[in-house]
C-alpha positions in Angstrom: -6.4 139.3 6.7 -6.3 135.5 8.4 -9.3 133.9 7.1 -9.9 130.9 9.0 -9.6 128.5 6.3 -8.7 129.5 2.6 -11.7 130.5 0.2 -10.8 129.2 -3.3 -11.6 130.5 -6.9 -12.4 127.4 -9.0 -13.6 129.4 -12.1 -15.9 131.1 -13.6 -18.8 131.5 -16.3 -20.2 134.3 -18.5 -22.1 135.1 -21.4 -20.9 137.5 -23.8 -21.8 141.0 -23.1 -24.3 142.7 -25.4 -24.5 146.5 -25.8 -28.2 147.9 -25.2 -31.0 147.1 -27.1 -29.0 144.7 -29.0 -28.3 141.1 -28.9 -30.4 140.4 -25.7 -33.3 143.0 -26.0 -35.9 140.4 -25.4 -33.9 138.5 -23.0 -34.8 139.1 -19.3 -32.5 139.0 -16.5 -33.6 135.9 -15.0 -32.9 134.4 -18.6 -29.6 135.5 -18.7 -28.6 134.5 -15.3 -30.0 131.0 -15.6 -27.6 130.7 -18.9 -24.4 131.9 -17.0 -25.3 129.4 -14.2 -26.0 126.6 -16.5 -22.5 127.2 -18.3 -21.1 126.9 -15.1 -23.1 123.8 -14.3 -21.7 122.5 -17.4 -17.9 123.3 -17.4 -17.4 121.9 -13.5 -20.5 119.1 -14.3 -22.8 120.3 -11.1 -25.9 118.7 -12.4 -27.9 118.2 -9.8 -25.5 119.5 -7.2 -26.7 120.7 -3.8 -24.4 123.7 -3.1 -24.7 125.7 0.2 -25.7 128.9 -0.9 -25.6 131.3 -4.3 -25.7 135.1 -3.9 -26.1 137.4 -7.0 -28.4 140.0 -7.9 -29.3 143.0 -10.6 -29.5 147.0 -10.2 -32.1 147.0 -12.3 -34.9 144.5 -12.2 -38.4 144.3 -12.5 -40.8 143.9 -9.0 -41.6 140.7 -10.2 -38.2 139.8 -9.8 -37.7 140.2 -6.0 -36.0 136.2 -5.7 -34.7 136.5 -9.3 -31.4 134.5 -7.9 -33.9 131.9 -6.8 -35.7 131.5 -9.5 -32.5 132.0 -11.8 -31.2 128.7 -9.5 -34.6 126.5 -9.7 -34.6 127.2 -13.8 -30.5 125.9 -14.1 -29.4 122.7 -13.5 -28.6 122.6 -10.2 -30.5 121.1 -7.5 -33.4 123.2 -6.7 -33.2 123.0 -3.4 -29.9 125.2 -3.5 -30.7 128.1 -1.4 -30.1 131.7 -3.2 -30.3 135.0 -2.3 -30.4 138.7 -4.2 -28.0 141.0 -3.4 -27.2 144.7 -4.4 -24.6 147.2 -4.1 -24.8 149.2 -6.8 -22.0 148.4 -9.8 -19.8 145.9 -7.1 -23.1 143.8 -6.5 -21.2 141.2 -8.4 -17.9 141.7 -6.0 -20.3 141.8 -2.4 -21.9 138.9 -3.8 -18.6 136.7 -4.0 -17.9 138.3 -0.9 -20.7 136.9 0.9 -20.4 133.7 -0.2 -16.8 133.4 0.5 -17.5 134.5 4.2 -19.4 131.6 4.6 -16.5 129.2 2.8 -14.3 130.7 5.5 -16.3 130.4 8.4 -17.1 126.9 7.5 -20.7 127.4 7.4 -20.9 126.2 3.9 -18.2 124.0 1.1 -19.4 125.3 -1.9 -21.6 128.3 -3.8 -21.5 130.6 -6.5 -21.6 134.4 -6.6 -22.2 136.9 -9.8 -24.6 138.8 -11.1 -26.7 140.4 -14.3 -28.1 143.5 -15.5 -30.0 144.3 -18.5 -30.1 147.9 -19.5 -32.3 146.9 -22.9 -35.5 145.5 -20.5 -35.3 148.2 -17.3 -38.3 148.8 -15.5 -40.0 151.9 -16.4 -41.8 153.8 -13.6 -45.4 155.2 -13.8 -46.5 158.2 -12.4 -47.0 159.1 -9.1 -50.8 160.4 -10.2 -50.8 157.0 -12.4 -49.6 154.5 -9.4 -52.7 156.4 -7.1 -55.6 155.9 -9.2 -54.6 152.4 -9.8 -54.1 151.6 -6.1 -57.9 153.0 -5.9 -59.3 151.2 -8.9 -58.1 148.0 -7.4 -59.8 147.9 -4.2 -62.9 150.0 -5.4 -66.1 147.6 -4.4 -67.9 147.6 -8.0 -67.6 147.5 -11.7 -69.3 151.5 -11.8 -66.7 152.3 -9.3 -63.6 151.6 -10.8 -64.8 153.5 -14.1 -65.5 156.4 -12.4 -61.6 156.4 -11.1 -60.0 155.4 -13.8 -62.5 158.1 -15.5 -60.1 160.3 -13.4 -57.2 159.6 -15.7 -55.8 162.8 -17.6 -53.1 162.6 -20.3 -49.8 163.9 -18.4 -51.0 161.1 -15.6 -49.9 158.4 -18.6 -46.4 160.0 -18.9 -43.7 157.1 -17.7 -40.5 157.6 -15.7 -38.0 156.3 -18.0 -34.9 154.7 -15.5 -32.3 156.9 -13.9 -28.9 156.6 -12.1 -29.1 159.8 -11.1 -27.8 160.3 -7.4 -31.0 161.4 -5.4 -29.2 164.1 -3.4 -27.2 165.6 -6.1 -29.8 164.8 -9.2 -26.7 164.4 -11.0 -25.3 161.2 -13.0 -22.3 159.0 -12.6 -21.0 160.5 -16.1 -22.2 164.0 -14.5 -20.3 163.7 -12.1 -17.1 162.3 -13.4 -17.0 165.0 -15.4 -16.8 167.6 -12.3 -13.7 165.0 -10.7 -12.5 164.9 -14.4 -11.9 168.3 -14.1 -11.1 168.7 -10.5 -8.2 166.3 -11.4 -6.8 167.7 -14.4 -7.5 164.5 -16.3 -6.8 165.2 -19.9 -8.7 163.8 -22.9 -5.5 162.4 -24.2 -5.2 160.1 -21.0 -8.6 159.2 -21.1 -8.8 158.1 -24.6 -5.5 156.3 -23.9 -7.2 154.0 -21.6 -9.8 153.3 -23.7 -7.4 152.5 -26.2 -6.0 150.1 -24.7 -8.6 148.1 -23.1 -9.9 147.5 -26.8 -6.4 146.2 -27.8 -6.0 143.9 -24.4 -9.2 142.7 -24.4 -9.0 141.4 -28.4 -5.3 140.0 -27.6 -7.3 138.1 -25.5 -9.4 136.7 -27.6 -7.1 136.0 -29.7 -5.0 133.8 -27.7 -8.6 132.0 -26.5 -8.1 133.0 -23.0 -11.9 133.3 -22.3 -12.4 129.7 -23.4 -13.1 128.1 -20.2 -14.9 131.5 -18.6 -17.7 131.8 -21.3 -20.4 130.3 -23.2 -21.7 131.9 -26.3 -25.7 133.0 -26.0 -28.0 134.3 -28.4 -25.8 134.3 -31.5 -23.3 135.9 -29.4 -19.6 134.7 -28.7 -18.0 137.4 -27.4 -18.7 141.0 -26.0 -20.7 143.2 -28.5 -18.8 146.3 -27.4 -15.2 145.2 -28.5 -14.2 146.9 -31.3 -10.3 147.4 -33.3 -9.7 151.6 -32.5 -7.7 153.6 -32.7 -6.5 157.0 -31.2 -7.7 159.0 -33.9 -10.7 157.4 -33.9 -11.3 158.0 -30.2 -10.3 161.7 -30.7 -12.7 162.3 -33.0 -15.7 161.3 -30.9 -17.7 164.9 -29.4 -17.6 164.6 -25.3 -20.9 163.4 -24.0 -20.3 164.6 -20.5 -19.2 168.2 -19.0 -20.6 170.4 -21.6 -19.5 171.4 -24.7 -15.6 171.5 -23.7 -15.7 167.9 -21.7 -13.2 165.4 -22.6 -15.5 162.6 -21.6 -17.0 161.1 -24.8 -19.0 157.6 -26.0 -15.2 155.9 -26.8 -14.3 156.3 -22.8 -17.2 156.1 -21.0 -18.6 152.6 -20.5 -21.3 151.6 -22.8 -25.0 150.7 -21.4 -25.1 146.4 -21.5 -26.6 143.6 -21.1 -24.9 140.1 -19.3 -24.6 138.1 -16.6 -21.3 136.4 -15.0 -20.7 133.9 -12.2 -18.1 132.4 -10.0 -17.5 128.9 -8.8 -15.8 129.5 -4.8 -15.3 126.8 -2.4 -12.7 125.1 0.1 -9.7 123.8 -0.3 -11.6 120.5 0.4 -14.9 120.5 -1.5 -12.3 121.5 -4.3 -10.1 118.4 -3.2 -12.9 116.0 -3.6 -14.2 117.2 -6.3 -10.8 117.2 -8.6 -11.3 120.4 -9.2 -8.0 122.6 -9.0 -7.7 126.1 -7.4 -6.9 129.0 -9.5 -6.6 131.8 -6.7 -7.1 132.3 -3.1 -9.6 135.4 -1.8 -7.3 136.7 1.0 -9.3 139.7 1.7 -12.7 142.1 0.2 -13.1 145.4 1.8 -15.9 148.3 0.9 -15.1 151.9 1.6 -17.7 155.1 1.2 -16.9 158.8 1.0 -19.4 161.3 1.7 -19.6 163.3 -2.2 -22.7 165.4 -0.6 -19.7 167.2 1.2 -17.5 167.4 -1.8 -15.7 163.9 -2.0 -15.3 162.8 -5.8 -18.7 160.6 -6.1 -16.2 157.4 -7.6 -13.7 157.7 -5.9 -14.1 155.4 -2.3 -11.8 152.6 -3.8 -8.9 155.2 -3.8 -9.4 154.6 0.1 -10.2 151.2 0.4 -7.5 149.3 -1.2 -4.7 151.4 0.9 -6.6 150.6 4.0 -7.1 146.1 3.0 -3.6 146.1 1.9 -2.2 147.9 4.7 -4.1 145.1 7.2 -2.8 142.2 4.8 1.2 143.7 5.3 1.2 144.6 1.4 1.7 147.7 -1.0 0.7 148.3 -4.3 4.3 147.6 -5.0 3.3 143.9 -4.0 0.6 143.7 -6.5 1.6 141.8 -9.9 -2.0 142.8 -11.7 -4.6 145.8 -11.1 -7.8 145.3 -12.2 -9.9 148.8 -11.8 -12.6 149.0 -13.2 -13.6 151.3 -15.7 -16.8 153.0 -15.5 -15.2 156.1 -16.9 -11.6 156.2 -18.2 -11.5 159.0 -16.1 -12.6 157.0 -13.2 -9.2 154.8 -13.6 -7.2 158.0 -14.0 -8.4 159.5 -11.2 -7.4 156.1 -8.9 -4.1 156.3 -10.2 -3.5 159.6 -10.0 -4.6 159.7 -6.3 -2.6 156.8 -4.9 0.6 158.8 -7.0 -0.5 161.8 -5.2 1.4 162.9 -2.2 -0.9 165.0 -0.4 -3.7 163.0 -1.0 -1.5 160.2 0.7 -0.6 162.7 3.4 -4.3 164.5 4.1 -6.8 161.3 2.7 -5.0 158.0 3.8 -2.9 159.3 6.3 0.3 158.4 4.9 4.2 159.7 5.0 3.2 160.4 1.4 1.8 158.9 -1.9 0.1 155.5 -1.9 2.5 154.7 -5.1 1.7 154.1 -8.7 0.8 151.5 -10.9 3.0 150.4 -13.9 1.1 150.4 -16.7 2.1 147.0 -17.9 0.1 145.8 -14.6 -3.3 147.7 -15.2 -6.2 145.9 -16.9 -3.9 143.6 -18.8 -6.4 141.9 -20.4 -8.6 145.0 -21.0 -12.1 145.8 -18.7 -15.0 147.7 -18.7 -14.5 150.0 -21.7 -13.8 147.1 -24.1 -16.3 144.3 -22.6 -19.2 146.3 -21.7 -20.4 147.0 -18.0 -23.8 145.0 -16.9 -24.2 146.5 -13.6 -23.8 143.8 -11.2 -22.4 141.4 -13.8 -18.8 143.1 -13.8 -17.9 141.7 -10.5 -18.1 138.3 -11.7 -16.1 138.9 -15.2 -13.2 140.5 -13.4 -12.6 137.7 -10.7 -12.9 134.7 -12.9 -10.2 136.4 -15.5 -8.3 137.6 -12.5 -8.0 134.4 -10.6 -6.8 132.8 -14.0 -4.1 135.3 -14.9 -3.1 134.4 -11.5 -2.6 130.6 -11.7 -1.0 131.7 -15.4 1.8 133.7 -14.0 2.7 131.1 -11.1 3.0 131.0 -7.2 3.2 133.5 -5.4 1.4 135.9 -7.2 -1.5 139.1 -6.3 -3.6 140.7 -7.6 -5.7 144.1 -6.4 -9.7 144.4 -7.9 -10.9 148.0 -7.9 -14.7 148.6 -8.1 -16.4 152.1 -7.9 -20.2 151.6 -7.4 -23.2 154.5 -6.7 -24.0 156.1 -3.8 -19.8 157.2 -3.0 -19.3 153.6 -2.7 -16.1 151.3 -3.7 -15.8 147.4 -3.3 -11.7 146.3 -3.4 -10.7 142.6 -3.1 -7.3 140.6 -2.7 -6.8 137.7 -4.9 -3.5 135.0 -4.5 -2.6 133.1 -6.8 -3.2 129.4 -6.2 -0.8 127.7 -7.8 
């Protein structure tokens, strides 16, 4: 797609990703967003900037946190007049927020800004009751001292009971693990492949480390310096975990499903100009971000709406998969990438689903998740948007001119978020 001016990744900044009720378990979200922000702030020396605009936002967050961007922006460094906004799709909040921002680049409404995102799993809101939330509503308007007592007098024990936080889908009442494990199953996705995936997303992910690619995308934060989740594994290991999802016989276990986290990531975007000016070199252009939906109350696989969306943004960009020199999907499940893969391989589902002569066409392996994902670094919400374009757009400016790359991002609600990335070199 033509944008009318080029939209430019200048970097990125995140904090390490914690696994639940761990490293940041009394560290709100506004807390961790202002540190990714001020990391940012520090690596590309924004002090006091005025940028035009900075979109992020959380799937979870408190009421009180209705501007959390905002506030996240007026607690950082940055000039506190920069404008903010919240934003939430789901698990590609982080994706739709770059997206917005970089609609503005192109449209020349704004030079600079910053999208990302955050979640924190350890402090989610829990609900009251119904019963709980009435007699409250009451108590606070009632017009004396004897009143109120005589409400609240009202109270009876199962009233107290709290709604702990669910991802449940309200029109199925089932999970995202739920049901993965029904697609899991519709697509004959063995355990072997599954735990292959999360095999290697470990391995990447530490190689990576190793050779201190994250260096310039992250800052340590509360004693942490680099994702909580990443572990050395094994095969056997992962085989010898029990399945946590489709019943007793599932293949889907703790080693390849996502961990709950905690983290926050952002992304520095701007023109070719701002960057120009600023002496700030581009590592990757966004050529193109496109969302997709399938309707799973019918029967569609719940995750599966990037399966359809990056056929249809590379077909209006003139590009195949063949075209793509890295594939970053993201991996909520393992069986969440398999599924992907084994649907664009798929010639039917080419022929019936995308309307093609026949399958989409297949990722080589030494292409997908290079430097490892989801599995390995943990999966804040709204958070993983963010980590996968900043490591994206600098694998791209590694490899050299000329170079794509294809983001894949299943989210709630039978939604998917794809994006097209150039290198910039």
């Amino acid at each position: 797609m033509n944008y009318p001016r080029n939209v430019a990744v200048l970097g990125g900044n995140r904090i390490p990703f914690a696994r639940a009720g761990k490293a940041y378990k009394n560290v709100s979200n506004q807390d961790m967003l202002t540190a990714a922000l001020d990391g940012l702030v520090a690596r590309f020396s924004l002090q006091g900037e005025l940028l035009g605009d900075v979109a992020a936002g959380a799937v979870l967050k408190h009421a009180k946190d209705f501007n959390l961007t905002r506030e996240s922006v007026i607690g950082s460094a940055l000039d506190s007049r920069t404008p903010a906004i919240d934003m939430q799709r789901a698990c590609a909040t982080g994706l739709d927020a770059i997206n917005f921002v970089a609609n503005k680049i192109a449209l020349g409404q704004i030079e600079v800004g910053i999208g990302g995102g955050v979640d924190s799993t350890s402090d989610a809101p829990i609900e009251v009751s119904g019963a709980l939330r009435k007699i409250l509503h009451r108590a606070n308007v009632a017009r004396s001292t004897k009143e109120r007592l005589q409400i609240l007098a009202s109270l009876r024990p199962a009233d107290l009971k709290p709604s702990a936080p669910s991802a449940a889908e309200v029109r199925t009442g089932l999970n995202m693990g739920q049901h993965q494990a029904l697609s899991t199953e519709r697509w004959g996705i063995t355990r072997e492949e599954q735990d292959q995936i999360a095999f290697e997303s470990h391995k990447n992910l530490m190689a990576a480390y190793e050779r201190g690619f994250f260096d310039d995308l992250m800052t340590g934060y509360q004693g942490l310096s680099r994702d909580e989740n990443l572990r050395v594994s094994t095969m056997e290991k992962l085989g010898s975990l029990k399945p946590v999802f489709g019943g007793p016989e599932g293949t889907m276990t703790a080693g390849n499903s996502t961990p709950l986290s905690d983290g926050a990531s952002t992304v520095l975007i701007a023109s070719e100009e701002w960057a120009q000016e600023h002496g700030h070199q581009p590592l990757a252009y966004i050529r193109d971000i496109h969302t997709r939906s399938v309707d799973f109350t019918a029967g569609a696989d719940l995750l599966s709406a990037p399966a359809y969306a990056a056929p249809e943004m590379l077909a209006r960009n003139g590009l195949t998969l063949d075209d793509m020199d890295f594939v970053e999907i993201h991996e909520a499940f393992a069986a969440t990438v398999v599924m992907i893969l084994k649907a664009w391989e798929d010639e039917e589902f080419g022929r019936d689903e995308l309307g093609l002569d026949g399958a989409f066409g297949s990722v080589p392996r030494d292409r997908l998740n290079v430097l490892g994902s989801s599995l390995a670094a943990g999966h804040p919400f709204a958070a993983t948007g963010g980590r996968i374009v900043a490591s994206l757009a600098k694998m791209l400016y590694e490899a050299g001119p000329g170079k794509f790359g294809l983001i894949s991002i299943c989210a709630a609600g039978g939604q998917g978020t794809v994006a097209l990335l150039e290198s910039a070199r």
